[in-house]
C-alpha positions in Angstrom: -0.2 16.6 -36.7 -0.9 20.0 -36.0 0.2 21.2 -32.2 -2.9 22.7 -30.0 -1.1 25.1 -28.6 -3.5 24.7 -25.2 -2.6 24.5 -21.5 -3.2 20.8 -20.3 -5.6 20.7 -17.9 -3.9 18.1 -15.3 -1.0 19.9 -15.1 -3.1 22.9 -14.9 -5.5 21.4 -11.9 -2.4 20.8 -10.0 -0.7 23.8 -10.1 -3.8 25.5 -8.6 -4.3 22.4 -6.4 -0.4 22.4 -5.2 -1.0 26.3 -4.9 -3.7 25.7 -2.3 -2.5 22.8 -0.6 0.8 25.1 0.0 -1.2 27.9 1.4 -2.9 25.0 3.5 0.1 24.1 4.7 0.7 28.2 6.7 -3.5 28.3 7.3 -5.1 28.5 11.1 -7.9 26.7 10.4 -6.8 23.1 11.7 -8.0 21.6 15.2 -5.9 22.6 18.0 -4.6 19.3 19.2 -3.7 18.7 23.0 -0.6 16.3 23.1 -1.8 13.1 25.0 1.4 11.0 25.8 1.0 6.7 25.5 3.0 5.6 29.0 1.4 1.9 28.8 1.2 2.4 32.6 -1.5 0.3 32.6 1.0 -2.3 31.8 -0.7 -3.5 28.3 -0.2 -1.4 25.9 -4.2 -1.0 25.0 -5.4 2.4 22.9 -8.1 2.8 25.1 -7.1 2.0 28.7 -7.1 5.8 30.5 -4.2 4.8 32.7 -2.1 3.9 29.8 -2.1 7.8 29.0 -1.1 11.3 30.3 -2.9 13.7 30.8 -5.0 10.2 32.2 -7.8 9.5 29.5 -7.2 8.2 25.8 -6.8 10.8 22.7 -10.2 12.6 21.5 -11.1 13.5 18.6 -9.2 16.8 18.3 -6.2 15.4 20.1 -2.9 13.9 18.8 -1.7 10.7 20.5 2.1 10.4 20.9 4.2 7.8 21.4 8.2 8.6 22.6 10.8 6.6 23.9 8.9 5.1 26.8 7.0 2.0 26.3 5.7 0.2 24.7 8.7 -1.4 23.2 7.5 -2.2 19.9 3.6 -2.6 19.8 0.7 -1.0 20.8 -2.2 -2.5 20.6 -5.6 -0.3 19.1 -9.2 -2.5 20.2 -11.1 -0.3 17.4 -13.8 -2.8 17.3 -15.4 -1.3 20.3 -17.7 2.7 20.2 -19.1 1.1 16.7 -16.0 0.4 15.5 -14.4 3.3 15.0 -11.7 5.3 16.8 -11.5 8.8 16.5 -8.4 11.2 17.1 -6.8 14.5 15.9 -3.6 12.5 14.4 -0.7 9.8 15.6 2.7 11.2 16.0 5.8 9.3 16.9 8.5 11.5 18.3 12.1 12.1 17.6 13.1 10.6 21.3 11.4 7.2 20.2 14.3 4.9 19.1 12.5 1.7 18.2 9.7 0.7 15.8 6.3 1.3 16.7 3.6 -1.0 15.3 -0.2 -0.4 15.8 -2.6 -3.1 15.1 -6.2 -4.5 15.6 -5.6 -6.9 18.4 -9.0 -8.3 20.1 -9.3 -9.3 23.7 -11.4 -10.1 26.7 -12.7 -6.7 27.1 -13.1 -5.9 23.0 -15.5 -7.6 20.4 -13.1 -9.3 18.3 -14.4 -7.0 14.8 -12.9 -5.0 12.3 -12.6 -1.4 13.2 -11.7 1.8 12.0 -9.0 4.6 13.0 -10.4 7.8 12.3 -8.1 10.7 11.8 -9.7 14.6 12.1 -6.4 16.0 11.6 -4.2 18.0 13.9 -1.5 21.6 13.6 1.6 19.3 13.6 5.2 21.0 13.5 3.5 24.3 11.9 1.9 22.3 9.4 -2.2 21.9 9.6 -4.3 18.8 8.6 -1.8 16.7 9.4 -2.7 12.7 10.4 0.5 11.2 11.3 3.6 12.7 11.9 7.2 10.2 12.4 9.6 12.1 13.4 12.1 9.1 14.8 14.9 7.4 12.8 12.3 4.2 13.3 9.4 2.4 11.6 5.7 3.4 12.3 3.4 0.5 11.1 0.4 0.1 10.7 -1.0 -3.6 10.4 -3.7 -6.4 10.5 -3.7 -9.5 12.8 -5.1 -12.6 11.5 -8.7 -11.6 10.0 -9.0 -8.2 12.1 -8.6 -5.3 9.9 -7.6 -1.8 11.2 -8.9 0.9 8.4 -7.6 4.5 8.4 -10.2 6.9 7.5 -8.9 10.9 7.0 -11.9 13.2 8.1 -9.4 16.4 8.0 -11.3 19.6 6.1 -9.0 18.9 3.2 -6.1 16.6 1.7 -4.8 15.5 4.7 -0.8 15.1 5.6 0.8 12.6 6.3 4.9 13.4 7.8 7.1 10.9 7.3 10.4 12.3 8.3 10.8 8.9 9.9 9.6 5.6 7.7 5.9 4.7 7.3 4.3 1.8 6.6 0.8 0.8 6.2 -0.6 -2.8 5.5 -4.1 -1.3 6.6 -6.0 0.2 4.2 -6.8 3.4 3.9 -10.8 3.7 3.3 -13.8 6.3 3.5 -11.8 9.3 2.9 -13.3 11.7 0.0 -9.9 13.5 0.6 -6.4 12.2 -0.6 -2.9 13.1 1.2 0.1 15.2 0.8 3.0 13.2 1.8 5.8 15.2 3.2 9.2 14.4 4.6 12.2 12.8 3.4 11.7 9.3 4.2 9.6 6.9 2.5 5.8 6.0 2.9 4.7 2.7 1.7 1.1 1.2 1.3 0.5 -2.2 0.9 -3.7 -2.4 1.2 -6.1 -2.1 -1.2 -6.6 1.9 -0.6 -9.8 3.4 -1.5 -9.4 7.2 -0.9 -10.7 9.0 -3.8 -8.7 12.1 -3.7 -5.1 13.0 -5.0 -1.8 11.6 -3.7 0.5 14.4 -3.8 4.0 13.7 -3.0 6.2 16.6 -1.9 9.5 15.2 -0.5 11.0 11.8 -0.3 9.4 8.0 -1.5 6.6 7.0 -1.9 6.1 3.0 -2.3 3.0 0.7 -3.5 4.4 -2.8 -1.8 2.5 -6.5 -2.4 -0.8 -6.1 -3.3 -0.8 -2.4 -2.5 -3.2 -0.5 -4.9 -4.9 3.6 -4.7 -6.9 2.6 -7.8 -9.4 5.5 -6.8 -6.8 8.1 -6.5 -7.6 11.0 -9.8 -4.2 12.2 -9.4 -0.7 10.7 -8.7 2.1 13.8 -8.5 5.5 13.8 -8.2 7.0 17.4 -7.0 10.8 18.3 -6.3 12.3 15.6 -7.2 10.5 12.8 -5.9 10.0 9.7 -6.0 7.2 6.7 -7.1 8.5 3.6 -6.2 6.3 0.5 -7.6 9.5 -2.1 -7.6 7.8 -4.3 -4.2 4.5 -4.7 -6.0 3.7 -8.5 -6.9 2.4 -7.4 -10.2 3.5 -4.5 -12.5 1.6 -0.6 -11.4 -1.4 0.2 -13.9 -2.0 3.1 -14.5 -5.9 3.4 -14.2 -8.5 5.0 -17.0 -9.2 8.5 -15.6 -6.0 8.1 -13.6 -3.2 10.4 -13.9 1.0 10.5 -13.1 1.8 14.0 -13.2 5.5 15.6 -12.3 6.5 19.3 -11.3 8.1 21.2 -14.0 10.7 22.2 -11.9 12.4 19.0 -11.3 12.6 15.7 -12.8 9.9 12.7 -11.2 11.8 9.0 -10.3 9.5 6.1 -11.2 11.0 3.3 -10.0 9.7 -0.7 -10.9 7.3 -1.7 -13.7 4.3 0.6 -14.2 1.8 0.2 -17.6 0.5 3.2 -18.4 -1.4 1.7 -21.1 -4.5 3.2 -19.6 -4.9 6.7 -17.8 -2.5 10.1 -18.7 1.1 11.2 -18.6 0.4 14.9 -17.3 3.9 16.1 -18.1 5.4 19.7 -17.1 8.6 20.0 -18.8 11.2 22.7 -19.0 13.6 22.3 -22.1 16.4 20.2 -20.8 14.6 18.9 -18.0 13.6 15.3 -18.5 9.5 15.3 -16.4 10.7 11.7 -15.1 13.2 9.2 -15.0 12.6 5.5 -15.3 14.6 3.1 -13.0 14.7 -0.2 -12.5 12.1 -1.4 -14.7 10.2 -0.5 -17.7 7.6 1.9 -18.7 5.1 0.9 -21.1 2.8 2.5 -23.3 0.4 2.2 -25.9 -1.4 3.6 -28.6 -4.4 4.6 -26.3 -2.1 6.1 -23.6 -2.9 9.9 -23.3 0.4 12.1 -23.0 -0.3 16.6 -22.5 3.0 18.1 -21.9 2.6 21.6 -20.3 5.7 23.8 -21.8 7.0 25.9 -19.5 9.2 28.2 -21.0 9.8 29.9 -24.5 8.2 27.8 -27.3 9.9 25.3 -28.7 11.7 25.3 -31.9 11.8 22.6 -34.2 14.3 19.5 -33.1 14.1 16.6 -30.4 13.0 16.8 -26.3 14.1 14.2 -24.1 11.0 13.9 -21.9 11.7 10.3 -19.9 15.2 9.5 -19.4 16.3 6.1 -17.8 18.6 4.8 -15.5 20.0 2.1 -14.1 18.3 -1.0 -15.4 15.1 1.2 -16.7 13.6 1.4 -19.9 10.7 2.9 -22.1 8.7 0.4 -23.9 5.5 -0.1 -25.9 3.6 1.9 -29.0 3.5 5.8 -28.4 0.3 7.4 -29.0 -0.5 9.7 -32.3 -2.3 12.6 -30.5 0.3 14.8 -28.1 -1.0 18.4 -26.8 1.8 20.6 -26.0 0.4 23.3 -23.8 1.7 26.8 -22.6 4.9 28.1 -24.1 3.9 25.0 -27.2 6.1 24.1 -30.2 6.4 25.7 -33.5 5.8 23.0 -35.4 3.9 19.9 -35.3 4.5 17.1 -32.7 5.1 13.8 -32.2 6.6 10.8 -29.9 9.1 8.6 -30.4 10.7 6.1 -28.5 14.8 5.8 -28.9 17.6 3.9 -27.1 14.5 3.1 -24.4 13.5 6.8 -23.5 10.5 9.1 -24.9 11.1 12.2 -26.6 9.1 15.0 -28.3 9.5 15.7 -32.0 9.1 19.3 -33.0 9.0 19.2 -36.6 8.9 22.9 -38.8 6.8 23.1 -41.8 9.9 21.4 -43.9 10.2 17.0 -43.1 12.6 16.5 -40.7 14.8 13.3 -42.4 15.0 10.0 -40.3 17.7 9.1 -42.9 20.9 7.8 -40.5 22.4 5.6 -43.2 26.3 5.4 -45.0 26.4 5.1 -48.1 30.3 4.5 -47.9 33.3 2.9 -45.3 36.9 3.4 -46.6 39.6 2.3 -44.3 42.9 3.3 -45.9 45.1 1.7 -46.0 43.4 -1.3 -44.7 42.2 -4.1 -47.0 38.1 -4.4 -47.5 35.7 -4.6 -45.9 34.5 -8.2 -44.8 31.7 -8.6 -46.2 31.6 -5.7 -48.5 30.0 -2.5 -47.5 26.1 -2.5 -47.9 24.1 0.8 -45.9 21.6 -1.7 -44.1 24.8 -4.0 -43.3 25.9 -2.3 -39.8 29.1 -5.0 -38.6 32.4 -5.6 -40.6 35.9 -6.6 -40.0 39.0 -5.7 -41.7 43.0 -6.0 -41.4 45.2 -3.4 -41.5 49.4 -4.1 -42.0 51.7 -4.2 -39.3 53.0 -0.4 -37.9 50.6 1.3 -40.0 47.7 4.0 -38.7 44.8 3.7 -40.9 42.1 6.9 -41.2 38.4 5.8 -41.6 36.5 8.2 -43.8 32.5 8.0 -44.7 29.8 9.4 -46.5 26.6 9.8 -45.4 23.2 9.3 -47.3 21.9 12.1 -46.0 24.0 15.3 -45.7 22.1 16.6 -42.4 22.7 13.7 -40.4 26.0 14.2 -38.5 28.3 11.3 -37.3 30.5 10.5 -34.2 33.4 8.9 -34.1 34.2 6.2 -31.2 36.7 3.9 -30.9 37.6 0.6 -28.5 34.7 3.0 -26.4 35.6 6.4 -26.2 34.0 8.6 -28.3 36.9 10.9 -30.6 34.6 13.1 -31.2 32.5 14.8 -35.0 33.6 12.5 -38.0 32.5 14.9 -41.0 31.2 13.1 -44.0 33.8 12.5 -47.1 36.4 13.7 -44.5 39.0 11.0 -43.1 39.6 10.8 -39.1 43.0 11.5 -37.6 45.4 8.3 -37.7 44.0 5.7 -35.4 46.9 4.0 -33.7 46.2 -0.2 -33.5 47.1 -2.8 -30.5 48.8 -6.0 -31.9 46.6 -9.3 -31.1 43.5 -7.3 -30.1 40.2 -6.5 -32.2 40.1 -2.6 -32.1 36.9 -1.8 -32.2 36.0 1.2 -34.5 32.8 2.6 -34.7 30.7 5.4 -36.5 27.2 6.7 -34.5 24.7 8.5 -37.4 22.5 10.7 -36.2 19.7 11.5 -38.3 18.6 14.9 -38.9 15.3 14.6 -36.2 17.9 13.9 -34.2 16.6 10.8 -32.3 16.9 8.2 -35.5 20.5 6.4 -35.2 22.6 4.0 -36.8 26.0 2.2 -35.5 28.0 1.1 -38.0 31.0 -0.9 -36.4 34.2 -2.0 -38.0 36.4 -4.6 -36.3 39.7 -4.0 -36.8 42.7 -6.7 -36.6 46.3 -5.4 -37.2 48.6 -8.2 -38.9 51.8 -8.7 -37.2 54.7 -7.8 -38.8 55.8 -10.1 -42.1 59.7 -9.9 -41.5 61.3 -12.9 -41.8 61.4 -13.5 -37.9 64.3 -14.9 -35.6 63.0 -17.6 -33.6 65.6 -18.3 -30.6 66.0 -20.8 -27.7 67.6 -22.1 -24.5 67.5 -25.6 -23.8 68.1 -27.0 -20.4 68.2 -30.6 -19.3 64.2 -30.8 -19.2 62.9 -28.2 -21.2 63.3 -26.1 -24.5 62.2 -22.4 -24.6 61.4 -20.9 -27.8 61.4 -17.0 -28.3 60.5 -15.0 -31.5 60.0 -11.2 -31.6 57.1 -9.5 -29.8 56.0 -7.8 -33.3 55.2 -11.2 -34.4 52.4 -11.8 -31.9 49.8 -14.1 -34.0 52.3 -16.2 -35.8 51.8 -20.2 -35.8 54.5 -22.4 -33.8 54.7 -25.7 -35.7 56.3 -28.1 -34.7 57.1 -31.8 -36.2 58.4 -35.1 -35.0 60.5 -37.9 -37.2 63.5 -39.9 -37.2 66.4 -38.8 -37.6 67.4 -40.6 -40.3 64.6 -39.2 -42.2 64.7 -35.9 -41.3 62.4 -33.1 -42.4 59.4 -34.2 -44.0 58.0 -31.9 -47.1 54.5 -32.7 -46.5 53.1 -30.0 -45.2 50.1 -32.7 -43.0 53.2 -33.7 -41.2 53.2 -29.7 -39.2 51.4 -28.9 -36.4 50.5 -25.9 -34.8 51.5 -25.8 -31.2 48.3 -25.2 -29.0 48.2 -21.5 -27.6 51.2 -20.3 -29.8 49.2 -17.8 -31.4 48.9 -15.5 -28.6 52.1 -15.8 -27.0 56.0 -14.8 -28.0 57.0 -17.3 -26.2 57.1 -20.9 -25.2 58.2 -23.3 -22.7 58.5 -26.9 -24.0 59.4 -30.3 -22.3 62.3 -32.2 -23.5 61.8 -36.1 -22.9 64.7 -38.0 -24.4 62.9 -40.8 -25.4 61.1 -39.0 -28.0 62.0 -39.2 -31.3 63.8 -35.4 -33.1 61.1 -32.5 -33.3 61.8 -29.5 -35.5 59.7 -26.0 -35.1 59.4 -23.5 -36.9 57.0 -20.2 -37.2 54.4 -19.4 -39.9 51.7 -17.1 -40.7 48.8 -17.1 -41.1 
């Protein structure tokens, strides 16, 4: 496949968008809000009771409403289905005084028509920052919510993307509606939607979480980006995140995106800005699918990239990459010298930059030699990946193997830690065995593309020693204990009972093994005198 060489264009709309939306962020352009304080003097704590505010009136629509550590307790109640429905004001901001959660909801009464309504946000100067809607700057919840079958909708009606501070937690069960802009979402706490959202521009997310919870969806949203480090967290949804057609997840090249829960991106584009060594995201806590169909640009920001393998979505606890990678990937900016491809290995994606030579997938043996261990069981075949073998009492047996490719390289681990390079046709330092354990030995091939592996593994059983061994007791009144040496762990204590008259029987039927003998040195046994004469002794195997 021959590489395009061509900047991607998502990554490349939002640089210039996250370039604007930065200068946005310094601009004087934004309504100047006054601060109108909720006091629920009134004694109900109703949006749009004058008394229940100071200065006395409710918020306009270039004002910002706050709410501090006065009351209302918990709720405040918004009757939005009165002035047509819709509420305007500048933006919502709970301060850093407030110590409890503040819910606003839909609530009709007496004095309200009992409708659906609307919150419509203009978009205030907010801690320096301009456009912004809501602002929580308390260690407690702001939530937005529905009661029964009256809906409160958030509308954003700011001159661009509006922002949205959560410093403090955020949550909205409303949905958020009739906004041609999206949001920036700033501030180290988490945001969560849970509505059927139908704003129809980007979701940028600058700092902290943001979380899709139930039956939370921003289907219309063009744009989905992760910047410094943040993260996408679909893990509360009922039903696996789907990436739309025409929808795209994009990262910041600077910093590695957390996707966190199920999310097919079966449909819609990876916009990936990756800087070599960098993974663009990393998948938690559920899988990532893709398919054939899926379209992947990566925007390469650095020096061009020689020939060899990119890790471009790692994984992490309990995450995985899964599904069909597609044929087609563009590799923008600083590109590849080569051709490129995808490949999924060990459940995480990587690029393939292959030079004008084939790259081998070859990560087979062609050879196991344990010396001086007996053979392998069953006897060495490449595609055959687990064997045992024994190996005599005292003795430190070398592995040595050849590869069927002489650019694949090969590591060396054993019982779990990794001993490091094990050179082909060259045997490993003495490997020292545990008596009456399996030691685990085990060989990782690398192929030459570097993402094609093999793991050969070799279990390996050392034999006790075969010295005629000296079995020893001390009897008491109620018990006989029999010892032998420890370097006989794995012998057989048999033991058999007759009269003594008869003595020793030659039939080898008349033995048995005592139960649990085989992974002791020892052995307590009870003496009852009305038994008839037992006789023990040890054997192996």
């Amino acid at each position: 496949m021959k590489n395009t060489l061509l900047r991607t264009h998502a990554a490349s709309i939002f640089r210039h968008l996250f370039a604007v939306l930065v200068a946005m962020y310094i601009a004087a352009g934004s309504l100047h809000a006054a601060n109108i304080l909720f006091t629920n003097t009134a004694g109900t704590p109703t949006w749009r009771l004058a008394a229940n505010w100071n200065p006395n009136g409710a918020p306009g629509s270039a004002d910002n409403a706050q709410f501090g550590a006065g009351a209302p307790g918990t709720n405040v109640s918004v009757n939005v289905g009165q002035a047509g429905g819709t509420q305007p004001v500048g933006s919502l901001e709970v301060l850093n005084t407030r110590t409890v959660g503040l819910t606003v909801q839909n609530v009709g009464g007496a004095a309200a028509s009992a409708t659906n309504g609307t919150i419509r946000f203009n978009g205030t100067t907010l801690n320096s920052v301009a456009n912004t809607v809501l602002r929580n700057a308390s260690t407690s919840i702001l939530s937005f919510s529905n009661v029964t079958t009256l809906q409160i909708y958030l509308s954003f009606n700011t001159p661009a993307s509006a922002i949205i501070d959560a410093s403090g937690p955020i949550s909205i069960a409303s949905a958020i509606t009739n906004a041609p802009y999206g949001f920036t979402k700033i501030g180290t706490s988490s945001l969560t939607l849970l509505g059927t959202n139908t704003y129809a521009g980007p979701t940028i997310v600058n700092a902290g979480t943001f979380a899709l919870s139930g039956n939370g969806s921003i289907s219309n949203s063009p744009l989905i980006a992760l910047t410094n480090g943040t993260t996408f967290d679909v893990s509360g949804l009922n039903n696996p995140f789907a990436l739309q057609s025409g929808q795209t997840l994009s990262n910041n090249a600077a910093s590695t995106g957390k996707i966190a829960g199920n999310l097919l991106a079966t449909n819609g584009t990876l916009s990936i800005s990756y800087t070599n060594g960098t993974p663009a995201f990393v998948q938690t806590n559920g899988g990532l699918t893709l398919a054939t169909n899926t379209v992947i640009t990566i925007d390469n920001i650095g020096f061009q990239l020689a020939a060899g393998s990119y890790l471009i979505i790692s994984t992490n606890t309990g995450g995985f990459v899964n599904g069909s990678v597609p044929s087609l990937v563009t590799v923008g900016d600083g590109g590849a010298a080569g051709t490129t491809s995808l490949s999924i290995s060990n459940s995480q994606l990587y690029l393939v930059v292959s030079s004008g030579s084939t790259v081998s997938t070859n990560a087979f043996l062609t050879s196991i030699t344990i010396t001086p261990a007996g053979s392998l069981s069953p006897g060495f075949a490449t595609n055959v990946l687990t064997y045992s073998a024994t190996n005599a009492f005292g003795i430190s047996p070398t592995i040595t193997v050849t590869n069927a490719d002489p650019t694949a390289t090969n590591r060396l681990i054993y019982n779990g830690s990794s001993l490091g390079a094990l050179n082909s046709g060259t045997a490993s330092a003495p490997l020292t065995l545990t008596l009456g354990v399996t030691n685990v030995l085990q060989v990782l091939v690398t192929a030459q593309d570097g993402v094609t592996t093999n793991l050969y593994t070799v279990n390996l059983i050392e034999q006790p020693s075969l010295v005629a061994p000296v079995l020893t007791n001390n009897a008491s009144a109620t018990s006989l204990t029999l010892s032998w040496p420890t370097d006989h762990l794995g012998y057989r204590l048999l033991v058999q009972t007759s009269n003594l008259n008869q003595g020793i029987s030659s039939n080898p039927n008349d033995w048995a093994t005592v139960a649990g003998s085989t992974t002791v040195t020892t052995t307590n046994l009870p003496i009852v005198k009305t038994n008839l004469n037992e006789y023990y002794r040890l054997v192996y195997p």
